[in-house]
PABA-756373 format. One record per residue: residue in one letter; x, y, z of N, C-alpha, C in turn. Coordinates in Angstrom, 1 decimal, always signed. Example, Ala and Ser with C-alpha at 12.3 -4.5 7.8 and 13.67 -1.06 7.14 Angstrom:
<nodes>
+------+--------+---------+--------+---------+----------+--------+--------+---------+--------+
: resn : n.east : n.north :   n.up : ca.east : ca.north :  ca.up : c.east : c.north :   c.up :
+------+--------+---------+--------+---------+----------+--------+--------+---------+--------+
:    a :  +13.2 :    -5.7 :   +7.8 :   +12.3 :     -4.5 :   +7.8 :  +13.2 :    -3.3 :   +7.8 :
:    s :  +12.8 :    -2.2 :   +7.1 :   +13.7 :     -1.1 :   +7.1 :  +12.9 :    +0.0 :   +7.9 :
+------+--------+---------+--------+---------+----------+--------+--------+---------+--------+
</nodes>
This chain:
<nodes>
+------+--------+---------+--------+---------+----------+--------+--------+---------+--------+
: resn : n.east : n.north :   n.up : ca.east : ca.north :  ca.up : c.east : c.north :   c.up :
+------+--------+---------+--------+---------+----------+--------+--------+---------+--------+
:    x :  +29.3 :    -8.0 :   -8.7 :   +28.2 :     -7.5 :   -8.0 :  +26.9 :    -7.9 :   -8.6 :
:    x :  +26.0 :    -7.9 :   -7.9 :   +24.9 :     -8.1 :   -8.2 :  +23.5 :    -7.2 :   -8.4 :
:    x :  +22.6 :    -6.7 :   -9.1 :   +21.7 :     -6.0 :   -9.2 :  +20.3 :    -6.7 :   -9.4 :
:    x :  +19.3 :    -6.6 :   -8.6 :   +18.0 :     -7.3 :   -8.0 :  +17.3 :    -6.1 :   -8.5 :
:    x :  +16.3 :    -6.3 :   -9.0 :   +15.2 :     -5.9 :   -9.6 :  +13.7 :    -6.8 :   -9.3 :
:    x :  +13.0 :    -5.5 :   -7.8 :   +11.7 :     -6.8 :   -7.8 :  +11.0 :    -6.4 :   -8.0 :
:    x :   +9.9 :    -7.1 :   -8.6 :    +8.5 :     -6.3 :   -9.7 :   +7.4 :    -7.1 :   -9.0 :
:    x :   +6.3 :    -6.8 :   -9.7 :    +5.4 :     -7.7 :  -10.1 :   +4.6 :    -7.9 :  -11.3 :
:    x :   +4.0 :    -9.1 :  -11.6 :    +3.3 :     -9.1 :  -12.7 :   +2.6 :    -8.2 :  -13.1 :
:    x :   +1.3 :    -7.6 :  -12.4 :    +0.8 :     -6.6 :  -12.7 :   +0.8 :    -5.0 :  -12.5 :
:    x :   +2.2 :    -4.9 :  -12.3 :    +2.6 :     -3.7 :  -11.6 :   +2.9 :    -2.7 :  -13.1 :
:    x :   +2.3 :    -1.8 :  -13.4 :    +2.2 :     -0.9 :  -14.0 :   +3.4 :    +0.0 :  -14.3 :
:    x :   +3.7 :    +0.2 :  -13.1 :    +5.3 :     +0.9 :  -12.9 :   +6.3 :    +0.4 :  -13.4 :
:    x :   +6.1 :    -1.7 :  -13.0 :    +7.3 :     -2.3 :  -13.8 :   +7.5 :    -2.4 :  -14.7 :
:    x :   +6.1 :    -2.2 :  -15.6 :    +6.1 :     -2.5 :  -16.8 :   +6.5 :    -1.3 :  -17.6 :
:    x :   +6.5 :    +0.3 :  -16.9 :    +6.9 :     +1.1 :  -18.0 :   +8.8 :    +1.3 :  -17.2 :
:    x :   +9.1 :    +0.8 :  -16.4 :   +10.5 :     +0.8 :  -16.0 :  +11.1 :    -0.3 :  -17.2 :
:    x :  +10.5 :    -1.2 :  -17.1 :   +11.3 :     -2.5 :  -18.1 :  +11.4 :    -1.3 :  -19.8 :
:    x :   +9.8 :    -0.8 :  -19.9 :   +10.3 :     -0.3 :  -21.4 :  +10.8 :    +1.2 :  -21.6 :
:    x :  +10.9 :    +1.7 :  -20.5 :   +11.3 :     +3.1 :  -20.3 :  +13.2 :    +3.5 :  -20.1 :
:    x :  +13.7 :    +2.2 :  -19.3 :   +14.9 :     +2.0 :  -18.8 :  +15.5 :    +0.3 :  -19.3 :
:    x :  +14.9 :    -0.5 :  -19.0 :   +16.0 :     -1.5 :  -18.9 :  +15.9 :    -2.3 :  -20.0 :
:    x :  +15.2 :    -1.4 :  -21.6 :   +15.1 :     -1.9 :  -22.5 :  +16.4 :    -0.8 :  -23.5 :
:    x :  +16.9 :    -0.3 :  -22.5 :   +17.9 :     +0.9 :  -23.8 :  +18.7 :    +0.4 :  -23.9 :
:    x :  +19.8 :    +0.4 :  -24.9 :   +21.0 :     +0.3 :  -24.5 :  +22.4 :    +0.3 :  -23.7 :
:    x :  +22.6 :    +2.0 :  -23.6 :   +22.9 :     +1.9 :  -22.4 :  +22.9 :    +1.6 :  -21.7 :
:    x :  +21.7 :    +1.1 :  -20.7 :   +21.5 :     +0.5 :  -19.7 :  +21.8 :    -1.0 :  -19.2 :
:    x :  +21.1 :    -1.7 :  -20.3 :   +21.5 :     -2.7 :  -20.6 :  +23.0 :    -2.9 :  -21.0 :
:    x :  +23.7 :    -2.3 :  -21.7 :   +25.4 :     -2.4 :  -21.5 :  +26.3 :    -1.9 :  -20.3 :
:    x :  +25.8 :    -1.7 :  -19.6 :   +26.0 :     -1.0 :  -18.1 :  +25.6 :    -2.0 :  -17.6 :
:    x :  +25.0 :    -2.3 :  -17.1 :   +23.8 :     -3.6 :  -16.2 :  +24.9 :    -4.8 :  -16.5 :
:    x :  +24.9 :    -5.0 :  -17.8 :   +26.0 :     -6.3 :  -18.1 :  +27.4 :    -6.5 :  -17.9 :
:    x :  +27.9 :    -5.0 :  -18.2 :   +29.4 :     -4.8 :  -18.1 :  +29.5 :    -4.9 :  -16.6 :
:    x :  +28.8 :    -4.4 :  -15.7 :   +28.9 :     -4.0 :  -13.9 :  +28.0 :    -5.1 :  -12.8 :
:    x :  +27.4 :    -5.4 :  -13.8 :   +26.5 :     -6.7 :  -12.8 :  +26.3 :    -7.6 :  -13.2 :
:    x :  +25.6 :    -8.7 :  -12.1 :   +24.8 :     -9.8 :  -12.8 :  +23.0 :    -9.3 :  -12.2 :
:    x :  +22.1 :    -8.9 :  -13.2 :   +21.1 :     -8.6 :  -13.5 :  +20.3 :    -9.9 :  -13.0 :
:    x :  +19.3 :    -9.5 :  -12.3 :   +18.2 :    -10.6 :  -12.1 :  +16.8 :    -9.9 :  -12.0 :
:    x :  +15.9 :   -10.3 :  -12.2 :   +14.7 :     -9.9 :  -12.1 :  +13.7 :   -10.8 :  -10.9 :
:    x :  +13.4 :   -10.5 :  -10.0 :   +12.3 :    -11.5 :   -9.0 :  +11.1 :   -10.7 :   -9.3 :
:    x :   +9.6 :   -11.8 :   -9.2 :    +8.4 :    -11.0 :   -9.4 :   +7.5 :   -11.4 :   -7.9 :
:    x :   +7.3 :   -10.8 :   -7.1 :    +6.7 :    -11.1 :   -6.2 :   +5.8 :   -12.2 :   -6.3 :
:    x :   +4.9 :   -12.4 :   -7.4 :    +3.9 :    -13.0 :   -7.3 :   +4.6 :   -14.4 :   -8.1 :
:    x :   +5.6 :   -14.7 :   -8.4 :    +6.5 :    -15.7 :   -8.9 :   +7.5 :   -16.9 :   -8.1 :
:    x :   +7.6 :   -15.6 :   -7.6 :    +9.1 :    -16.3 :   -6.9 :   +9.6 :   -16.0 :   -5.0 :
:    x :  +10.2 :   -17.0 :   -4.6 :   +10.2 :    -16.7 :   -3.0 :  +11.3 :   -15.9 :   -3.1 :
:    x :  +10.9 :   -14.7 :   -2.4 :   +11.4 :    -13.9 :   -2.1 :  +12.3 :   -13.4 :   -1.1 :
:    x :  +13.6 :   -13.9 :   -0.6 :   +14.4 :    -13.9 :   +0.7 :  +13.9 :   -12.8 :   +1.6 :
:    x :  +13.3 :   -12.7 :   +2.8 :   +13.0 :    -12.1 :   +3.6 :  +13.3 :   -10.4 :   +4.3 :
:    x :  +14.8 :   -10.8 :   +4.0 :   +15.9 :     -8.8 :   +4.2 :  +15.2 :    -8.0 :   +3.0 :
:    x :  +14.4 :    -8.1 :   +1.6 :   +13.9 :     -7.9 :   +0.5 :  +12.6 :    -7.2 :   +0.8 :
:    x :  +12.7 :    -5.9 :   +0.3 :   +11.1 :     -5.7 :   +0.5 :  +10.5 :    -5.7 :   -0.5 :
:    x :   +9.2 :    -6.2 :   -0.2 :    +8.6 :     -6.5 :   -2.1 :   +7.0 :    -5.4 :   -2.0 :
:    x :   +7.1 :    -4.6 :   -1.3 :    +5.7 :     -3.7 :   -1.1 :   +6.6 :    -2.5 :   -2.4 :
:    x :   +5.6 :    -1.6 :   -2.7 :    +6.2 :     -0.7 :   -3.7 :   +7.1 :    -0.8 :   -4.6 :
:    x :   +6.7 :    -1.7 :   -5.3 :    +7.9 :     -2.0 :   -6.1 :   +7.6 :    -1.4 :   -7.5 :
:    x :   +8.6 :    -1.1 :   -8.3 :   +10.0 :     -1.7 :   -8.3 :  +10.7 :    -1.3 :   -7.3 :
:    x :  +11.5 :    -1.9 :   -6.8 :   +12.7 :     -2.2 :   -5.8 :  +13.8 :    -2.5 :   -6.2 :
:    x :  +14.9 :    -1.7 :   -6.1 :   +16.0 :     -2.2 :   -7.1 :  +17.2 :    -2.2 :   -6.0 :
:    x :  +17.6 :    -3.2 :   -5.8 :   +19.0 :     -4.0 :   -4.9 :  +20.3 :    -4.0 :   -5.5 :
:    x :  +21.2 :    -3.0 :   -4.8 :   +22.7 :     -3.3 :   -5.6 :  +23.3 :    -4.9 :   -4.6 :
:    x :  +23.8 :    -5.7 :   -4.4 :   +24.6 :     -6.1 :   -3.5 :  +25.9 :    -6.6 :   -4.1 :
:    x :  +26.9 :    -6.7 :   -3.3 :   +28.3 :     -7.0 :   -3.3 :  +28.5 :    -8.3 :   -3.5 :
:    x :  +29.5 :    -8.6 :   -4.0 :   +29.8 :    -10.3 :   -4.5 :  +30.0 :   -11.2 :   -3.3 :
:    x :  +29.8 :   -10.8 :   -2.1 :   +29.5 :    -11.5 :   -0.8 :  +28.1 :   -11.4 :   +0.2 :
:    x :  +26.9 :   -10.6 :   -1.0 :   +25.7 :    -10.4 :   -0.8 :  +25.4 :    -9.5 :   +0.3 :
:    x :  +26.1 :    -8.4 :   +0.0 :   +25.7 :     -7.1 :   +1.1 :  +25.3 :    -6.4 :   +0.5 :
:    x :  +23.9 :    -5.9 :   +0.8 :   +23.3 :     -4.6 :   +0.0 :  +23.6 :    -3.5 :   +0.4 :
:    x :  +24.2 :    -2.7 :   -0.5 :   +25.1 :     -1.4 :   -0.5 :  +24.4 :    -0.2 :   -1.0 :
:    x :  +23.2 :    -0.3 :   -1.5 :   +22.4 :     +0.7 :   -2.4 :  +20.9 :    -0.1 :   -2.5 :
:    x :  +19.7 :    +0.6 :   -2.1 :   +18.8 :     +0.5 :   -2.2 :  +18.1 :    +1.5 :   -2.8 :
:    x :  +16.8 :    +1.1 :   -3.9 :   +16.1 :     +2.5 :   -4.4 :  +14.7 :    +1.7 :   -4.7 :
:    x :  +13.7 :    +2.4 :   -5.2 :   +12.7 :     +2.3 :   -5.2 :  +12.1 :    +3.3 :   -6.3 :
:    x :  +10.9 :    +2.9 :   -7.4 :   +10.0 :     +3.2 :   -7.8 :  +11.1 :    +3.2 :   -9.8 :
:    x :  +10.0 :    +3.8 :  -10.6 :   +10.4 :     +3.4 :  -12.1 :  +10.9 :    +5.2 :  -12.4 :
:    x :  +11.9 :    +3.8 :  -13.4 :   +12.7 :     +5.3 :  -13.8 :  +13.0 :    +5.4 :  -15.3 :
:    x :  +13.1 :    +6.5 :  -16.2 :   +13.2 :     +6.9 :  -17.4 :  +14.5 :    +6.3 :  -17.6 :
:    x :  +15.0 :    +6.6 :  -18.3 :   +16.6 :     +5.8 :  -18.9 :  +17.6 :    +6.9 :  -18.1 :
:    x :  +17.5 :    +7.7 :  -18.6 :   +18.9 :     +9.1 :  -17.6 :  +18.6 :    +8.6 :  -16.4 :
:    x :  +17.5 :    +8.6 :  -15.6 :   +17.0 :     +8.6 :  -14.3 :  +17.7 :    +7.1 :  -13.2 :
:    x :  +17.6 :    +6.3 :  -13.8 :   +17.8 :     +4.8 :  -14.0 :  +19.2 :    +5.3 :  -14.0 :
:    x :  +20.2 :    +5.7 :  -15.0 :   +21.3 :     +5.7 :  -15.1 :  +22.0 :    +6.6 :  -14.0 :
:    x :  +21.3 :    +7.5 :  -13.5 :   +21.7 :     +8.2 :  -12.2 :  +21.3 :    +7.2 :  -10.5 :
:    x :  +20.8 :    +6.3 :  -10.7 :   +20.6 :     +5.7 :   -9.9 :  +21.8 :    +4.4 :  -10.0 :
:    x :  +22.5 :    +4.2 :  -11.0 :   +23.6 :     +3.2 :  -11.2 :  +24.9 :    +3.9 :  -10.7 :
:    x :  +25.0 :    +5.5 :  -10.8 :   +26.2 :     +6.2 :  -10.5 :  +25.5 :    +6.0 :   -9.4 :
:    x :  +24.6 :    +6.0 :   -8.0 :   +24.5 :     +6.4 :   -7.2 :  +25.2 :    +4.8 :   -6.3 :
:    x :  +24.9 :    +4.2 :   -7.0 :   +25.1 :     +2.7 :   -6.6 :  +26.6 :    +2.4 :   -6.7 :
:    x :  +27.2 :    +3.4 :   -7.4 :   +28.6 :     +2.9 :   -7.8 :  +29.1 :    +4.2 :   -6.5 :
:    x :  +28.8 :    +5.2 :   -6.1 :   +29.3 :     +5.8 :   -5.0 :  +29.6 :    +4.9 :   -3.5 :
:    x :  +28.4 :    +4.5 :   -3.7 :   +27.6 :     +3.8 :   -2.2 :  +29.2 :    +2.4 :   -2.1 :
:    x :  +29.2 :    +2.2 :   -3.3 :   +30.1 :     +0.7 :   -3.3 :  +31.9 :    +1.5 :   -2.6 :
:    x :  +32.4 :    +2.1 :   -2.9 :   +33.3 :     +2.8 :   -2.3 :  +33.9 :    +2.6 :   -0.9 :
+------+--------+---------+--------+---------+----------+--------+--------+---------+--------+
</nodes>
């Protein structure tokens, strides 16, 4: 499965989500063990179209045949973040 993470450069939000959450451990050994982890930055990179890039962070679970199965939105603390990976792991079921 795959986990999409879309930010932007100057997004304030992404920047305390990257050091709030996806700089812990935990998270990061979850993220690795369960996904392949990618980051897109709006202002970076084309963005496939089904993707919304307004409010972001935007965080995309999709399946190994690219169907997104869990969608969420905005920055999260580490516990918070990590309740949003159980919510992703329900959705996949």
């Amino acid at each position: 499965d795959v986990y999409i993470f879309i930010g932007a450069d100057e997004c304030r939000f992404c920047v305390l989500f990257k050091k709030k959450a996806l700089s812990k451990k935990a998270v990061i050994e979850r993220l690795n063990s369960e996904y392949i982890p990618v980051y897109l930055s709006r202002d970076q990179h084309k963005i496939p179209s089904n993707f919304e890039t307004q409010g972001v962070p935007r965080h995309y679970f999709l399946s190994s045949d690219g169907k997104v199965y869990h969608e969420d939105r905005g920055s999260r603390e580490e516990s918070g973040f990590l309740s949003i990976l159980d919510e992703a792991e329900l959705q996949k079921e």
